[in-house]
Backbone as CSV, one residue per row, in Angstrom:
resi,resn,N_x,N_y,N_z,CA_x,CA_y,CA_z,C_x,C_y,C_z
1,UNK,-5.656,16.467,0.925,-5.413,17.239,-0.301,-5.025,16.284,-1.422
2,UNK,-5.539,16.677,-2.338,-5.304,15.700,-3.481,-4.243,16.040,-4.553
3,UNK,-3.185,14.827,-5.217,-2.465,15.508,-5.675,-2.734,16.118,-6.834
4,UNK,-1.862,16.719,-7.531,-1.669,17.505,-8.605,-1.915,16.457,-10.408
5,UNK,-3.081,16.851,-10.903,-3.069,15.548,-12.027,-1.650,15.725,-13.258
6,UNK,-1.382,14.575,-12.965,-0.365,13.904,-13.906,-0.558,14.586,-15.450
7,UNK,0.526,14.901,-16.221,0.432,15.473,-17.413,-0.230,13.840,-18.633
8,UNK,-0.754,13.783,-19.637,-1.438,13.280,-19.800,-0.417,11.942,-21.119
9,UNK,-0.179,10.727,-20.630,0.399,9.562,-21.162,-0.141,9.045,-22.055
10,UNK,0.204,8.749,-23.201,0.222,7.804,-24.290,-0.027,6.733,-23.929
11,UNK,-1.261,6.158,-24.398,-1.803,4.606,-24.000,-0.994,3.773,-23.769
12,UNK,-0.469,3.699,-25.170,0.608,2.331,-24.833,1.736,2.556,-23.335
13,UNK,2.129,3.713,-23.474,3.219,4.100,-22.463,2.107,4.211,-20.661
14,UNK,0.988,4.448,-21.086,0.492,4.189,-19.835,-0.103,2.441,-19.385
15,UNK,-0.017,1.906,-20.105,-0.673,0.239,-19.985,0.979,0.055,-19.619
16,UNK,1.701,-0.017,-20.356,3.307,-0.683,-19.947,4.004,-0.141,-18.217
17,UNK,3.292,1.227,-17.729,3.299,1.493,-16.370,2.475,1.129,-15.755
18,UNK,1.032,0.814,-15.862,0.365,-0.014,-15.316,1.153,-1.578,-15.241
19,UNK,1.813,-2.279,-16.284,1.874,-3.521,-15.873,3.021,-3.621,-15.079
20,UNK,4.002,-2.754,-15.068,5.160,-2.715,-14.404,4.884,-2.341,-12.852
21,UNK,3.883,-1.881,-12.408,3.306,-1.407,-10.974,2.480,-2.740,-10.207
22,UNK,2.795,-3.706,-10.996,1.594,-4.892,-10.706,0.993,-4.309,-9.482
23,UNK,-0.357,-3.903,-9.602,-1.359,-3.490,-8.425,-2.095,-4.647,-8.218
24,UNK,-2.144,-4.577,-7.124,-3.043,-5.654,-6.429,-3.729,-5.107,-4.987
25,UNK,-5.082,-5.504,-4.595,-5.530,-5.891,-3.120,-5.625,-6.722,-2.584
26,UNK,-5.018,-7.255,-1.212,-4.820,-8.080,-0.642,-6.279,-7.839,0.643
27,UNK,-7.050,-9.062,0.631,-8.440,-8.684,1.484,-8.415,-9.771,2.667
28,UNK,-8.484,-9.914,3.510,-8.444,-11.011,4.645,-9.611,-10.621,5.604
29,UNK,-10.560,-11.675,5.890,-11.310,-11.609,6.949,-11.936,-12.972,6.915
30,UNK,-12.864,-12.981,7.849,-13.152,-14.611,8.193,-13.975,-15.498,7.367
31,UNK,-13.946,-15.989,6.571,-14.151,-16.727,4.973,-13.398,-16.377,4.404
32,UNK,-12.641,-15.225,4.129,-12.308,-14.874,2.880,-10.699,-14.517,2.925
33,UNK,-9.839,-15.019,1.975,-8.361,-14.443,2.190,-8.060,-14.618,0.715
34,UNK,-7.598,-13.474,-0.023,-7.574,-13.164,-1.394,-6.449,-11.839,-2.182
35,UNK,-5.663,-12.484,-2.937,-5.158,-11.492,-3.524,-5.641,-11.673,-5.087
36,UNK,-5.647,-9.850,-5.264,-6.954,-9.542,-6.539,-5.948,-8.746,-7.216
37,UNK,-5.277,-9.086,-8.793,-4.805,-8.283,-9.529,-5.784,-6.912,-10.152
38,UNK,-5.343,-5.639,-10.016,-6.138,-4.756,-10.637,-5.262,-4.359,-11.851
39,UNK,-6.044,-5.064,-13.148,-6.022,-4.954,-14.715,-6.011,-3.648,-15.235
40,UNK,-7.169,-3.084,-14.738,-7.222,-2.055,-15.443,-6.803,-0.332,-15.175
41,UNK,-6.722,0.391,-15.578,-6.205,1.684,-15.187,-7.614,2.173,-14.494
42,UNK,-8.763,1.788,-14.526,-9.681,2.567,-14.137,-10.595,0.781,-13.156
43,UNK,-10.640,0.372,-11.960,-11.071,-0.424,-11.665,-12.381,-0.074,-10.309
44,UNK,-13.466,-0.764,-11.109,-14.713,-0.964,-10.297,-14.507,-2.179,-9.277
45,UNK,-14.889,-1.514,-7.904,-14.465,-2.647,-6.863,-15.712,-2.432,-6.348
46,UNK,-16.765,-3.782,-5.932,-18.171,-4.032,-5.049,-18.773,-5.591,-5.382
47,UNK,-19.560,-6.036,-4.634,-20.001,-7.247,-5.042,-21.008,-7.354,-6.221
48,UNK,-21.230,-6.475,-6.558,-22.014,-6.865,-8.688,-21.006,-7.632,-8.979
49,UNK,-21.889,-8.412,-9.854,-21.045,-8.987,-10.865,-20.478,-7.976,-11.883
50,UNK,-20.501,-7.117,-11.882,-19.961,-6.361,-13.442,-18.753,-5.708,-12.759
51,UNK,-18.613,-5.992,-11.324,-17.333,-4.849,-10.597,-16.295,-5.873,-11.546
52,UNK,-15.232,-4.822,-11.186,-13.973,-5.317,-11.995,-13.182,-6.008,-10.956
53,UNK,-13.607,-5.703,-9.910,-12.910,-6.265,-8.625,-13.868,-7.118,-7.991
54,UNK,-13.958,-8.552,-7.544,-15.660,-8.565,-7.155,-15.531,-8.936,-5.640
55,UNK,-16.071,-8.305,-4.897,-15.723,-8.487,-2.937,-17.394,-8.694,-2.776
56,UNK,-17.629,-10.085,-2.845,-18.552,-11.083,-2.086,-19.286,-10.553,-0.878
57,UNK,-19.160,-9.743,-0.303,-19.595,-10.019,1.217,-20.649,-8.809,1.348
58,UNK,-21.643,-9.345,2.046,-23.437,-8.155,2.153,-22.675,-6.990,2.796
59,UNK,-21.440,-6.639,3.422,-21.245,-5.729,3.730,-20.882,-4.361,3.031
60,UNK,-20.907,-4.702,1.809,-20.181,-4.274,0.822,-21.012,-3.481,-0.514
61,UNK,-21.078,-2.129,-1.096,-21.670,-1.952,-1.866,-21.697,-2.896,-3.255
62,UNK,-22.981,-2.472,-4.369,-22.842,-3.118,-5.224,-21.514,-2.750,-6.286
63,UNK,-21.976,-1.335,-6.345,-20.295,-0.841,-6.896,-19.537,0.125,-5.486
64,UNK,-19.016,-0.231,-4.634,-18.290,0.282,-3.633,-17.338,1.494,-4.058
65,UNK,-16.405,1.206,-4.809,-15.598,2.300,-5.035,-14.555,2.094,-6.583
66,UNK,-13.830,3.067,-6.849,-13.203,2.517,-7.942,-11.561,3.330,-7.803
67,UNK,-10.429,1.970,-8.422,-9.712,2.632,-7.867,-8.790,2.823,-9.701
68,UNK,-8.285,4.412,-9.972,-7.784,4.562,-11.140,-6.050,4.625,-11.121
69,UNK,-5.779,4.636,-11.906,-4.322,5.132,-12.262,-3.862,6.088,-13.433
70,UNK,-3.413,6.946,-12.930,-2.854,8.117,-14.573,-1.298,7.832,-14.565
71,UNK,-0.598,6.704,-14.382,0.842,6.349,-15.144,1.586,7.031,-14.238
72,UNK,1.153,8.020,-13.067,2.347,8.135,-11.780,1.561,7.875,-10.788
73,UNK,0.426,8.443,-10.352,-0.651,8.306,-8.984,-1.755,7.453,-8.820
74,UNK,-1.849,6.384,-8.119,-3.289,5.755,-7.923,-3.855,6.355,-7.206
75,UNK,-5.210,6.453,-7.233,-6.225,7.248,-6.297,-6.997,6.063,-6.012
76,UNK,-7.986,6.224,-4.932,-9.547,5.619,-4.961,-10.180,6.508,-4.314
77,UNK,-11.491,6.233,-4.911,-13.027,7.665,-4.957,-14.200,6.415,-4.439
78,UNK,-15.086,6.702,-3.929,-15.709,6.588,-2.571,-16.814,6.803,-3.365
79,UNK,-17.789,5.631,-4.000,-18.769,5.763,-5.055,-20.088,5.938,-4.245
80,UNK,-19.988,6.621,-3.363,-20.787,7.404,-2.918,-22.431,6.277,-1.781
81,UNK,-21.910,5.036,-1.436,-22.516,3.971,-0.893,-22.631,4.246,0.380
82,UNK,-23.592,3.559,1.323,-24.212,3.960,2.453,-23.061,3.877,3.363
83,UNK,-22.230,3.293,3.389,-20.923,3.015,4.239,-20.033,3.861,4.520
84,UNK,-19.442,4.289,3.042,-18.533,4.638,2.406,-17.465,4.037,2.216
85,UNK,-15.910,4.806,2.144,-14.673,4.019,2.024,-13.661,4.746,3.108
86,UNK,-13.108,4.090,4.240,-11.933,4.469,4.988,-11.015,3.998,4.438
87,UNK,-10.060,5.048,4.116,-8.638,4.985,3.383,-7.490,5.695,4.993
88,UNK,-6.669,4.405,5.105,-5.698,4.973,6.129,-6.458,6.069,7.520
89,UNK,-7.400,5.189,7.632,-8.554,5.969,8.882,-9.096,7.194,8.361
90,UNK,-8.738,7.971,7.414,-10.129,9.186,6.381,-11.260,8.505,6.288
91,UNK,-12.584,8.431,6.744,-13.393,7.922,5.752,-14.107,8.843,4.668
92,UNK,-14.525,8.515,3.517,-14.563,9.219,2.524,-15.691,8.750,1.936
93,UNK,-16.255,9.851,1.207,-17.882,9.681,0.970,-17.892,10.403,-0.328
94,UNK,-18.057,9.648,-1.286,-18.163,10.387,-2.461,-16.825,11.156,-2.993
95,UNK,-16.087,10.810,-2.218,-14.667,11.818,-2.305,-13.765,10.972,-2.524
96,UNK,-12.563,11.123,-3.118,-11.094,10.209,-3.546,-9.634,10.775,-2.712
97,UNK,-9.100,9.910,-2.575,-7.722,9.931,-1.844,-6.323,9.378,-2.594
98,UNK,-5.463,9.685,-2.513,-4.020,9.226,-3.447,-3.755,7.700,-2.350
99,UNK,-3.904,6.855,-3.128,-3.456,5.826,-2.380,-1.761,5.156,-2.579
100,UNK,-1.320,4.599,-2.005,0.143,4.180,-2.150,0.554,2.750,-1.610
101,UNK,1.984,1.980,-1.783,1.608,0.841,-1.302,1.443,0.702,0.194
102,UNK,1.013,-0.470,0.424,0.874,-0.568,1.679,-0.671,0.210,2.089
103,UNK,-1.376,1.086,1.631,-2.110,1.674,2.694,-3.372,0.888,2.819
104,UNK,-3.801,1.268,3.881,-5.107,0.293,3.978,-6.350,0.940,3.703
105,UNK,-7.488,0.058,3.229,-8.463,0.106,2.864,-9.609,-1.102,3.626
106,UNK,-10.521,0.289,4.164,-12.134,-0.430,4.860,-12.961,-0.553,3.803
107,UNK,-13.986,-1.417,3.420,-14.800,-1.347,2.739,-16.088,-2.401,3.578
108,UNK,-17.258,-1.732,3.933,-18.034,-2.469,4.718,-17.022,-3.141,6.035
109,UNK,-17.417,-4.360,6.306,-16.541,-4.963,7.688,-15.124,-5.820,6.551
110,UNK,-14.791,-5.149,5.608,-13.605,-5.573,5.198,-12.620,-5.130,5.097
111,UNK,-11.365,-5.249,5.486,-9.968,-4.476,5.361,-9.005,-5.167,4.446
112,UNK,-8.497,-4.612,3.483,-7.736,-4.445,2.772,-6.242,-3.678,2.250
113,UNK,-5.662,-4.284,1.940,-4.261,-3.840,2.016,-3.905,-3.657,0.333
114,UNK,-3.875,-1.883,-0.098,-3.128,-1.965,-1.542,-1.893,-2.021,-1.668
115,UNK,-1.575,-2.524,-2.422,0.126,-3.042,-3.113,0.187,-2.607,-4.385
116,UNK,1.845,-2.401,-4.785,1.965,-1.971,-5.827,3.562,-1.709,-5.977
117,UNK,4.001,-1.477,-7.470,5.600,-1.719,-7.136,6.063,-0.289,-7.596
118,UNK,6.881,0.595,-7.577,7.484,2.018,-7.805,8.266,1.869,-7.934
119,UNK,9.023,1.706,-8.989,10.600,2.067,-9.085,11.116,2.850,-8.537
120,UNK,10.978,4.104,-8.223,11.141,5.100,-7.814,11.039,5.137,-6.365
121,UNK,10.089,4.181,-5.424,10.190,4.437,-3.990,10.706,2.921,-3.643
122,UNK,11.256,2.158,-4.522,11.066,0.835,-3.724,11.909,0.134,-2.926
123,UNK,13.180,0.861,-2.769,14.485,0.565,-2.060,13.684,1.297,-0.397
124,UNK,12.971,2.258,-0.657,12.382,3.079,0.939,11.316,1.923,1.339
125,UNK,10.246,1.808,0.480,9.679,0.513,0.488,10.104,-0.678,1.184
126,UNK,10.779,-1.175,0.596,11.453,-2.658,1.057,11.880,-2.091,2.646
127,UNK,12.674,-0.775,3.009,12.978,-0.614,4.027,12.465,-0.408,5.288
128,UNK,10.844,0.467,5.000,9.814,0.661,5.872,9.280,-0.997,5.934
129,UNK,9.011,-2.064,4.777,8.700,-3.467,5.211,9.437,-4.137,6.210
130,UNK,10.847,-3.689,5.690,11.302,-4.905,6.628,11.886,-4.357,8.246
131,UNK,11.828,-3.161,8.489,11.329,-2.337,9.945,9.728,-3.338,10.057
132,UNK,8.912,-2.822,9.715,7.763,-3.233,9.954,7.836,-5.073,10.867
133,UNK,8.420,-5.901,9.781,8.952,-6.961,10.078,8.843,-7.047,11.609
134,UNK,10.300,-6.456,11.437,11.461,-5.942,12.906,10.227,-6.023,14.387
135,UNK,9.672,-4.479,14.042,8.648,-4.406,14.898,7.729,-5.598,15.481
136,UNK,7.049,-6.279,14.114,6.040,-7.090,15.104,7.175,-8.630,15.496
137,UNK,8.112,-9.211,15.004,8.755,-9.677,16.207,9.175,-9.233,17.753
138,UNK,9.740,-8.052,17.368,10.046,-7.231,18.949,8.287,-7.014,19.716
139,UNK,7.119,-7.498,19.323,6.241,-6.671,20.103,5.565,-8.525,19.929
140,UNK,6.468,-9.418,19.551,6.132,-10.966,19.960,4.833,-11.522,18.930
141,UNK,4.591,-10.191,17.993,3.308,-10.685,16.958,3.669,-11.858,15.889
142,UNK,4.956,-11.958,15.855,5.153,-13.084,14.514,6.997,-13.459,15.714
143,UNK,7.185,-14.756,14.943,8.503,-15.124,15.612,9.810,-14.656,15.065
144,UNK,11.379,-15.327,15.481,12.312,-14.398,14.327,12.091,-15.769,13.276
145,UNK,12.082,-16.921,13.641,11.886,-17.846,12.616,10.872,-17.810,11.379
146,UNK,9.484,-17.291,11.155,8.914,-16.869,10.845,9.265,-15.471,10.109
147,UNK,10.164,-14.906,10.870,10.206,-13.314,10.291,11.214,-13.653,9.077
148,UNK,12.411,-14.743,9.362,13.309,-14.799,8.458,12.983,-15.981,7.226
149,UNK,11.677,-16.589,7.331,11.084,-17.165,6.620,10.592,-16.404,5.408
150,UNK,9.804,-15.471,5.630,9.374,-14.099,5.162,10.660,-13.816,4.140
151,UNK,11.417,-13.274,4.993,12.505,-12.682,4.009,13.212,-13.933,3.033
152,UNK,13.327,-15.178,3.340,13.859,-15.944,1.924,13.001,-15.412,1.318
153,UNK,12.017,-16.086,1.140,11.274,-16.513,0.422,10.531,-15.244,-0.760
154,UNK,10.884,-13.650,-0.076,11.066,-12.568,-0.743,12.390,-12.731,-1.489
155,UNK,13.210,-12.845,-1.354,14.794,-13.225,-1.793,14.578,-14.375,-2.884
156,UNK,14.247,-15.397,-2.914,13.999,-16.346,-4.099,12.940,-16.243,-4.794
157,UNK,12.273,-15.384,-4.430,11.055,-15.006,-5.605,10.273,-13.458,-5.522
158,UNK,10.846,-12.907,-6.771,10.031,-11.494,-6.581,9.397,-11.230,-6.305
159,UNK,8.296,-12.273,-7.489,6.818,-12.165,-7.036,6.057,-11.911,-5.137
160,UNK,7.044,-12.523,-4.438,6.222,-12.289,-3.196,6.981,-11.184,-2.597
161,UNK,6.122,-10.679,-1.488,6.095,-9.546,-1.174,5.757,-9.771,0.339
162,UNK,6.536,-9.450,1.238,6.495,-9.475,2.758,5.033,-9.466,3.182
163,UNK,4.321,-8.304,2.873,3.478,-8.172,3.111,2.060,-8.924,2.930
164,UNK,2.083,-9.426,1.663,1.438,-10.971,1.300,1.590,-12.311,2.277
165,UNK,2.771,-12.408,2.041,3.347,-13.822,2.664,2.305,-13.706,4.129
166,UNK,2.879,-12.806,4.980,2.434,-12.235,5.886,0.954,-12.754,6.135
167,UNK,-0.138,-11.895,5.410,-1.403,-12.128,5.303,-1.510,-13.515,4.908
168,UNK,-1.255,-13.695,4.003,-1.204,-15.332,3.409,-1.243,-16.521,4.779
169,UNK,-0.129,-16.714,5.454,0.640,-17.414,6.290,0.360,-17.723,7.600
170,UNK,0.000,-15.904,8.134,-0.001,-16.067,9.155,-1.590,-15.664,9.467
171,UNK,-1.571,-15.287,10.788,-3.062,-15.252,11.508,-3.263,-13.781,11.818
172,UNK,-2.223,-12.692,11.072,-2.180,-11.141,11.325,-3.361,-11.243,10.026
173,UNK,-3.641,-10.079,10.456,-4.226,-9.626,9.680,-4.146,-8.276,8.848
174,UNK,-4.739,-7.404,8.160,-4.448,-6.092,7.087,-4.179,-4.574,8.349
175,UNK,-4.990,-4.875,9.789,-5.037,-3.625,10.309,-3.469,-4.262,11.430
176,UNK,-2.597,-5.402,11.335,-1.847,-5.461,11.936,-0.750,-5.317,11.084
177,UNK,-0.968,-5.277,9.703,0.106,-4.769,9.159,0.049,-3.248,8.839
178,UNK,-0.897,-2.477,8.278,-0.448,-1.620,8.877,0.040,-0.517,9.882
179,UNK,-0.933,-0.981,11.158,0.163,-0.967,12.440,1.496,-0.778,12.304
180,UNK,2.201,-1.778,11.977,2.989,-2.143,11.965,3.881,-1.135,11.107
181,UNK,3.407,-0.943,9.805,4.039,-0.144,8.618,3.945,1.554,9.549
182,UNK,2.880,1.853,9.560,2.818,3.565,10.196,3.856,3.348,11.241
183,UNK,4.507,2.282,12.345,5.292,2.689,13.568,6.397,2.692,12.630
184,UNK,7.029,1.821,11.340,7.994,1.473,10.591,8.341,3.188,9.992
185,UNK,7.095,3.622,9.259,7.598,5.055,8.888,8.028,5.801,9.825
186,UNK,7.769,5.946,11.063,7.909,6.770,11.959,8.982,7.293,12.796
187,UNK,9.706,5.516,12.110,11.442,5.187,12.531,12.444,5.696,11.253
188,UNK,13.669,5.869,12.032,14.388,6.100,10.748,15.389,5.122,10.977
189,UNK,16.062,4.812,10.048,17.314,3.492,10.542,18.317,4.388,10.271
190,UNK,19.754,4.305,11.094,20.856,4.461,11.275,21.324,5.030,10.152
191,UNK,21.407,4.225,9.003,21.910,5.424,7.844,20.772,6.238,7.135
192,UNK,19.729,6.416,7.753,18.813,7.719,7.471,18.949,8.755,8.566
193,UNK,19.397,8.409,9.387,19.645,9.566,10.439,21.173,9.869,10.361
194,UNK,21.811,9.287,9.940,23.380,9.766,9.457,23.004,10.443,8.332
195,UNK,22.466,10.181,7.440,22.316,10.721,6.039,21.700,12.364,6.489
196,UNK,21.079,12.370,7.112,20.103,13.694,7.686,20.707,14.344,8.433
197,UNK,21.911,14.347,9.195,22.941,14.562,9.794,23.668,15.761,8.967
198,UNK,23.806,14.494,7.851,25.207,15.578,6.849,24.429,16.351,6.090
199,UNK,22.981,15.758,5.560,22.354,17.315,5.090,22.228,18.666,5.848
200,UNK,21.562,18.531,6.806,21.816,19.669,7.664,23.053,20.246,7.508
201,UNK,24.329,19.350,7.924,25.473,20.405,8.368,25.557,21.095,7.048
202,UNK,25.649,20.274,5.833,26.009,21.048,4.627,24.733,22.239,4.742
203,UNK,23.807,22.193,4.598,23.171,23.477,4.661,23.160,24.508,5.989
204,UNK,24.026,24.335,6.943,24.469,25.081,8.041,25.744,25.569,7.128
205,UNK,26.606,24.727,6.751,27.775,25.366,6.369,27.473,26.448,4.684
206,UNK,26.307,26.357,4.024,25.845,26.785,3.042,25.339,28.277,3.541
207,UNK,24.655,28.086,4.630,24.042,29.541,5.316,25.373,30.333,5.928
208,UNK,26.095,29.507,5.900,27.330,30.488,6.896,28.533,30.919,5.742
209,UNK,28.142,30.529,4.809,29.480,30.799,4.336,29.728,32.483,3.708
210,UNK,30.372,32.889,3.020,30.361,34.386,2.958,30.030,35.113,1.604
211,UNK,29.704,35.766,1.542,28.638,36.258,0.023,29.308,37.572,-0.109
């Protein structure tokens, strides 16, 4: 289901949320390992030269797909190519999906990982990453030395992002991170299950009280 369209932003006020979201795709496969800033609010991704995004590889339409932004929701729409586009295992044909960070993207034999920053989700963000982390040490995919490498180096520079470094660095790849991220949502940490605790009771003690 697709969401609900965004009430309609003032250019300037929508370019200044575009740049504050720095979007990017992160693409890894065998030649190729690449992170691709997406400029524009409306971006053509395929190997033409005229894509706004340009992904090299015969597997790949000439214009593959395009991914937009209206100043709260990114989507990508599925430009209708012999392949199509799998978004988070949907594949999609001519059709668009709300994308978010982290989710992954098939395009031909390529997987891809979108990123992007939210003010609004990015403390949950950082928290589902660094579970994620957690996980592929405990399941022996990356080391703790390595894992806590990761985290400086997020810590002394904004710009990077666990999930980069990650791809960047190591020999995982886009469908092992998100692995990794879907078991991360799936968990709750200690003060989310305390926190969920006291909501309930307060709305037990809200239903019981006397009218």
């Amino acid at each position: 289901m697709l969401a609900p369209l965004a009430a309609a932003i003032p250019g300037d006020d929508l370019e200044s949320r575009l740049h504050q979201s720095v979007p990017r795709l992160f693409v890894k496969s065998v030649g190729l390992k690449r992170r691709m800033r997406l400029m524009k609010t409306a971006n053509r991704i395929g190997r033409a030269e005229t894509a706004d995004v340009l992904l090299p590889h015969e597997s790949v339409s000439e214009l593959h797909a395009e991914i937009t932004f209206d100043g709260a929701v990114w989507r990508l729409r599925d430009s209708g190519g012999t392949n199509g586009t799998i978004v988070d295992g949907r594949h999609l044909r001519s059709e668009e999906q709300v994308i978010t960070r982290n989710t992954l993207i098939g395009m031909g034999s390529l997987q891809l990982v979108f990123l992007c920053t939210d003010q609004h989700t990015a403390a949950h963000d950082r928290r589902v990453e660094e579970r994620a982390l957690q996980w592929l040490v405990k399941t022996g995919r990356l080391t703790g030395a390595e894992a806590r490498q990761m985290r400086e180096l997020t810590r002394n520079d904004p710009n990077q992002s666990i999930p980069e470094i990650l791809l960047m660095e190591t020999s995982l790849g886009p469908v092992d991170w998100a692995t990794a991220v879907a078991t991360a949502r799936r968990q709750k940490s200690l003060w989310e299950r305390i926190s969920g605790l006291f909501s309930l009771f307060g709305k037990k003690r809200h239903a019981n009280a006397p009218r």
